[in-house]
C-alpha positions as CSV (number, residue, x, y, z in Angstrom):
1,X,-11.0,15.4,4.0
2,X,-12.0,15.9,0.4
3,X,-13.5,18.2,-1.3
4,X,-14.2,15.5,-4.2
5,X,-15.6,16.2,-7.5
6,X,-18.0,13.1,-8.3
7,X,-15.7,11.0,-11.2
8,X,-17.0,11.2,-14.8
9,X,-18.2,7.4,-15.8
10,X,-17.0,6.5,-19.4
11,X,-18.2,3.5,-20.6
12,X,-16.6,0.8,-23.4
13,X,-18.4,1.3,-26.9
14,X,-17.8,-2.5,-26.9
15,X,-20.8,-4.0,-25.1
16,X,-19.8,-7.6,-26.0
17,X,-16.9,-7.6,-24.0
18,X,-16.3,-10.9,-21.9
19,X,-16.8,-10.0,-18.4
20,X,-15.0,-13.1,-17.4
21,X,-12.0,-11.7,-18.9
22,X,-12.7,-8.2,-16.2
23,X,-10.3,-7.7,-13.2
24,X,-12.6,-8.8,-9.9
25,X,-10.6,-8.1,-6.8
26,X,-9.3,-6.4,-3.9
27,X,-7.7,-2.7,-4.8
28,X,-4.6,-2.5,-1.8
29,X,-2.4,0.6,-1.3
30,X,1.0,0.3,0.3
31,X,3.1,3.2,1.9
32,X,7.0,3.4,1.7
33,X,7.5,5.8,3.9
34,X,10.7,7.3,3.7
35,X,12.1,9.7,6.0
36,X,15.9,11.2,5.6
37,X,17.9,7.8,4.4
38,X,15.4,5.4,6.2
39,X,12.5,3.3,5.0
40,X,9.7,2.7,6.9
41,X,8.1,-1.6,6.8
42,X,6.5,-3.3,9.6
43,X,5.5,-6.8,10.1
44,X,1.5,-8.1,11.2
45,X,0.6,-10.0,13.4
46,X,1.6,-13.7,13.1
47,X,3.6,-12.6,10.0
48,X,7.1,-14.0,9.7
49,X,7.5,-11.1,7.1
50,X,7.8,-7.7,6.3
51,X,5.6,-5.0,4.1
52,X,5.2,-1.8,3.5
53,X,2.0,-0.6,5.6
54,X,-1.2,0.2,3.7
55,X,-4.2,-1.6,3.4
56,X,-7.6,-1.9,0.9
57,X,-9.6,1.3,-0.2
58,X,-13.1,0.7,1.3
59,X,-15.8,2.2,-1.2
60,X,-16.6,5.5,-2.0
61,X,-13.2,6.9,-0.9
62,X,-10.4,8.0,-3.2
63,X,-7.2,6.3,-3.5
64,X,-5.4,9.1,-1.7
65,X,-8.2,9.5,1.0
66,X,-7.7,5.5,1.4
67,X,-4.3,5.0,2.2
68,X,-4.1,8.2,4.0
69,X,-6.9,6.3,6.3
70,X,-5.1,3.1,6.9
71,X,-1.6,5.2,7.4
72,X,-3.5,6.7,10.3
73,X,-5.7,3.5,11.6
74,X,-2.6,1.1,11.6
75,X,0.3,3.8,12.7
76,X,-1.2,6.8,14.0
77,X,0.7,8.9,11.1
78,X,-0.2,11.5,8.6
79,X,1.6,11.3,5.5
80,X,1.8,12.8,2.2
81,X,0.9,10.8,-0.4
82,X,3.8,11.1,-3.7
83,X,4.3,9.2,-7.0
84,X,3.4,5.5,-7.4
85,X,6.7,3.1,-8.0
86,X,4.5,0.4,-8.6
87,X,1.5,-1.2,-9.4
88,X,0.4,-5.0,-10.6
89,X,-2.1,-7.5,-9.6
90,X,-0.7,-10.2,-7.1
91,X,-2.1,-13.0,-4.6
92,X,-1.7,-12.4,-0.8
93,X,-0.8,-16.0,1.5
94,X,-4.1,-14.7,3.1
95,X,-6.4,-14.8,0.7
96,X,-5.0,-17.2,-2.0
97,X,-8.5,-17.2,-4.2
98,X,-8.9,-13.7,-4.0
99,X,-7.2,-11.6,-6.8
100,X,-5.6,-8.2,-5.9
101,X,-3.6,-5.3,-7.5
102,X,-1.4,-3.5,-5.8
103,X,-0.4,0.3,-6.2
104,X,2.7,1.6,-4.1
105,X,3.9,5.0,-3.3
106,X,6.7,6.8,-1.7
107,X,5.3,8.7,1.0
108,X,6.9,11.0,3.3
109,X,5.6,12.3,7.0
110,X,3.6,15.4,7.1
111,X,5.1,15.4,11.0
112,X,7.2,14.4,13.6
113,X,4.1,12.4,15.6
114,X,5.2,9.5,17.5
115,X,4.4,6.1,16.2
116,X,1.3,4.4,17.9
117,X,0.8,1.4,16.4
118,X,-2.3,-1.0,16.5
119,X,-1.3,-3.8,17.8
120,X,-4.0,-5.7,16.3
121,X,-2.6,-5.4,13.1
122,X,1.3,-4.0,13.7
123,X,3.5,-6.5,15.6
124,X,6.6,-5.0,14.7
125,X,8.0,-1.9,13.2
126,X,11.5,-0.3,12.4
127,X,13.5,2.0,10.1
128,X,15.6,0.2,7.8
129,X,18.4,1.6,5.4
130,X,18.2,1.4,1.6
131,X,20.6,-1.4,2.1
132,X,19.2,-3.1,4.7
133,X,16.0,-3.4,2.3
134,X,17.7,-5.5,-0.4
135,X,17.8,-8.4,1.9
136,X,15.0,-7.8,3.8
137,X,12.4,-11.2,3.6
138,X,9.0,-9.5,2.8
139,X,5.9,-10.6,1.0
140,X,6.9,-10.6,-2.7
141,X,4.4,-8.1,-3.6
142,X,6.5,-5.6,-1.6
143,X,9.5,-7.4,-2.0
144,X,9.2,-6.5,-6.1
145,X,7.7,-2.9,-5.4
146,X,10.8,-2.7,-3.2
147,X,13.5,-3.4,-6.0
148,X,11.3,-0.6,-8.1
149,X,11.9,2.0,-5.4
150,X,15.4,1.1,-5.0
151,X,15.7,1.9,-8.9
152,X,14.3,4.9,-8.7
């Protein structure tokens, strides 16, 4: 997929810097996929809410590579990868000890391909309007990130 150029490292001049005070966590990217009027969000399994699909970058990939990945694993879709709407650290209901931050981006579909969900991780899916995602009960990481693409 990439032809990746191998990041330059820069490095603080401050070397007494607390590292207690350093963000340790999960890095997860979330899709709103739009397509015409309609938003994309789908619920997991067991979940009694909805999200915007995505998932954590595993190491070594790039952010795009990443949720370009999970896209594919959890829906069977390609998209394209736009601007971010939003971005902040957060707690998941999952994983209440484990920090995480949070980037979201309006993505569109590179195709028509059907949807073929894995339904080990996708219980439900649908295409909602703008409206329809004002009121819709999600996870308030994607609930907030929601309101931002709204405003935008």
């Amino acid at each position: 997929m990439g032809d990746h150029k191998k990041p330059i490292l820069v490095y603080s001049d401050d070397m007494n810097e607390d590292a207690s005070q350093q963000f340790v966590g999960k890095i997860c990217q979330k899709a709103i996929i739009v397509k015409g009027d309609m938003i994309f969000v789908s619920r997991g399994v067991g979940d009694k809410v909805w999200e915007f699909p995505g998932g954590r970058m595993h190491l070594g990939e790039s952010a795009k590579d990443g949720l370009e990945r999970e896209i594919r694993e959890e829906l069977g879709l390609k998209i394209n990868r736009g601007v971010a709407v939003y971005a902040d650290r957060y707690y998941h209901l999952r994983e209440p000890d484990m920090p995480h931050f949070g980037i979201f981006y309006i993505c569109t579909l590179v195709d028509d391909s059907p949807i073929t969900a894995d339904e080990s991780e996708v219980q439900e899916y649908k295409w909602i309007t703008r409206d329809e995602l004002k009121d819709l009960p999600m996870y308030d990481d994607c609930h907030v990130a929601a309101l931002a693409y709204l405003n935008t």
